[in-house]
C-alpha positions as CSV (number, residue, x, y, z in Angstrom):
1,X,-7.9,11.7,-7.0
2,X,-4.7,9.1,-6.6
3,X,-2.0,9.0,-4.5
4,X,1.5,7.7,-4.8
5,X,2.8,5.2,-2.4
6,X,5.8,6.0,-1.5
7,X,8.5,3.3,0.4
8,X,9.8,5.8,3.4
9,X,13.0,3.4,3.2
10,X,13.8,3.9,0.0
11,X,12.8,6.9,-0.8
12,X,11.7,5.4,-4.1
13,X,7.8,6.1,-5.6
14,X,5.7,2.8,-6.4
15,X,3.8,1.8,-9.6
16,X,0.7,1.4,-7.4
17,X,-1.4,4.6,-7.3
18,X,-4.3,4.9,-4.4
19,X,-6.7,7.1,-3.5
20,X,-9.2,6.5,-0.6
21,X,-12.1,9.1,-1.9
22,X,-14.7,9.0,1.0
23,X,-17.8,10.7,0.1
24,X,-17.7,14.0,1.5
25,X,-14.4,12.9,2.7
26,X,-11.6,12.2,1.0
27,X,-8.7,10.8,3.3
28,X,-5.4,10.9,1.1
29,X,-3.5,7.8,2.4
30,X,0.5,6.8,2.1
31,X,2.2,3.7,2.6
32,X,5.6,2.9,3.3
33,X,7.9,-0.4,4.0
34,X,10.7,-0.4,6.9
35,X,14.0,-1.4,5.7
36,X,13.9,-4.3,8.3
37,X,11.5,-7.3,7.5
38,X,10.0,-9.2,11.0
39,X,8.6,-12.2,11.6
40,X,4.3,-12.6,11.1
41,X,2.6,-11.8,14.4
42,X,-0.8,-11.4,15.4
43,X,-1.0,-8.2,16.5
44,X,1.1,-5.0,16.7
45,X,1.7,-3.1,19.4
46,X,-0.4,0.2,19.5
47,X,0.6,3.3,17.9
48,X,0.8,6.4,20.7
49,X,-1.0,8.4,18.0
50,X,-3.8,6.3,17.0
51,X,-4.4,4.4,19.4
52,X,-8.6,4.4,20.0
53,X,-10.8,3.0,23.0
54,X,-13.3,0.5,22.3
55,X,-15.6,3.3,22.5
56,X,-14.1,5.3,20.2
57,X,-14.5,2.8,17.8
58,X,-17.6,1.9,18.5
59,X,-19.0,5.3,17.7
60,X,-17.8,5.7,14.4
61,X,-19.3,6.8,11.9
62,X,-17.3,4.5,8.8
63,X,-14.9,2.0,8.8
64,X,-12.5,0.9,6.3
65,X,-10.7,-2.3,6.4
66,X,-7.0,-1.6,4.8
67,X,-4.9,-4.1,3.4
68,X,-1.1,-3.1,3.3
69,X,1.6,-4.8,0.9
70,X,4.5,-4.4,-0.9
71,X,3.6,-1.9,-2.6
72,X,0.2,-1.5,-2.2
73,X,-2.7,-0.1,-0.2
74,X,-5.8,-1.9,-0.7
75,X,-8.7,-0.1,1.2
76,X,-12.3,-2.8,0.9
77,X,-14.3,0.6,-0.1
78,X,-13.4,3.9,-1.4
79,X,-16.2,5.7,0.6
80,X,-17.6,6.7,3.7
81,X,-19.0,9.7,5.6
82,X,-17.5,12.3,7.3
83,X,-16.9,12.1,10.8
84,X,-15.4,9.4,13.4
85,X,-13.3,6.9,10.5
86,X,-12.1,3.6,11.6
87,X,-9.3,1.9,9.6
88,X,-8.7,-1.6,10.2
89,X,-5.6,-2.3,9.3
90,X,-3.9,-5.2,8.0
91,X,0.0,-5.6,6.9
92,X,-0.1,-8.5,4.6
93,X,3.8,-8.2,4.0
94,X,5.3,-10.3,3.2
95,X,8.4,-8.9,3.5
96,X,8.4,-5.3,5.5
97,X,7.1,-3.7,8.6
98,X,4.6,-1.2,6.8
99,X,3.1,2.5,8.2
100,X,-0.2,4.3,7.3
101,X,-0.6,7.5,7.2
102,X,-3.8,9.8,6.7
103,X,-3.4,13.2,5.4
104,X,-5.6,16.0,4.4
105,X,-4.6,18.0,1.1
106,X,-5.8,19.4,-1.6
107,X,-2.6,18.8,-3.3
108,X,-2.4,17.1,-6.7
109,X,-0.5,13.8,-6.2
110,X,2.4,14.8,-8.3
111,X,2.2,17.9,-6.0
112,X,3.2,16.2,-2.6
113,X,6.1,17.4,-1.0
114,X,9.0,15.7,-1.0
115,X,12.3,15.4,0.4
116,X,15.6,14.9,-1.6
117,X,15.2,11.3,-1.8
118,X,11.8,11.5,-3.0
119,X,10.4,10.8,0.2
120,X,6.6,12.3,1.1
121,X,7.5,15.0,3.9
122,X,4.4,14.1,5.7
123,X,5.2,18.1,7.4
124,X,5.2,19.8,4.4
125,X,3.7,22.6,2.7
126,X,-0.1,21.8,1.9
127,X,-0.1,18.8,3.9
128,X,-2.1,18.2,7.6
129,X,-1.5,15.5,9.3
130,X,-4.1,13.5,10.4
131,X,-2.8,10.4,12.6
132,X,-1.2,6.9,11.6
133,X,-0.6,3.5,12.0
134,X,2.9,3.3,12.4
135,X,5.4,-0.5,12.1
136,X,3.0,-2.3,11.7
137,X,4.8,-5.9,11.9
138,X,4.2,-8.7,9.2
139,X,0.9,-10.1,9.7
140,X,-0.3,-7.3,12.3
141,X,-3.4,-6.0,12.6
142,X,-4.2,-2.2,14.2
143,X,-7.1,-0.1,14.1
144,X,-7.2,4.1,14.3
145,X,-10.1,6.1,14.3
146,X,-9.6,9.9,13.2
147,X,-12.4,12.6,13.0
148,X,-12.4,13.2,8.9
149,X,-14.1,16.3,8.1
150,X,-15.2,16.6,4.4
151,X,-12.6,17.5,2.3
152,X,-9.8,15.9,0.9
């Protein structure tokens, strides 16, 4: 299954077409660009959502480092079990603040709901929310953990 990245600033859909399939799980991922670009750092600050405890990601089941670019979202494997999931992830930039965002959906991708500018409503119909990294500065690095039961 694939999944449009979508840039939340625009509104606009990429070329680049992603699907994280994890084996029993399959996490449907989008990324998006701020308007605003920032200066490289090496860290972000946490996001209030996803924001895990050492032990929490110490007991997980997979982890997936994520790289995130303009306009792409490069995961370094497409699988993992279900259960405790740990994304490492990396905005590469170079240009934009970037957010990820894990849904579950059985949606096609051409199915996702969007908003009059095109924009994934990340609320809508068919869609559950799972967590997300969110401005994740130029050169930042963040990890989130979510419990990902099998599905996709």
């Amino acid at each position: 299954m694939d999944s449009n990245i979508y840039d939340k600033a625009t509104g606009r859909g990429r070329g680049t077409v992603l699907a994280l399939a994890l084996s029993g799980v399959a996490a449907l991922v989008l990324a998006s660009c701020s308007s605003s670009a920032s200066s490289p750092s090496s860290a972000s600050s946490p996001s209030s959502a996803s924001s895990p405890s050492s032990a929490a990601a110490s007991a997980a089941t997979g982890s997936i480092s994520v790289t995130l670019t303009e306009w792409a979202v490069i995961p370094d494997k497409a699988s993992t079990p279900s259960g405790n999931v740990t994304f490492a992830v990396t905005n590469a930039g170079p240009n934009f603040k970037h957010e990820f965002v894990v849904i579950k959906t059985d949606l096609d991708p051409a199915a996702l709901p969007v908003d009059a500018t095109g924009k994934v409503d990340e609320a809508g119909a068919g869609i559950n929310f799972i967590g997300e990294v969110e401005e994740l500065e130029v050169g930042g690095t963040q990890t989130a953990s979510f419990d990902l039961a099998a599905g996709n």
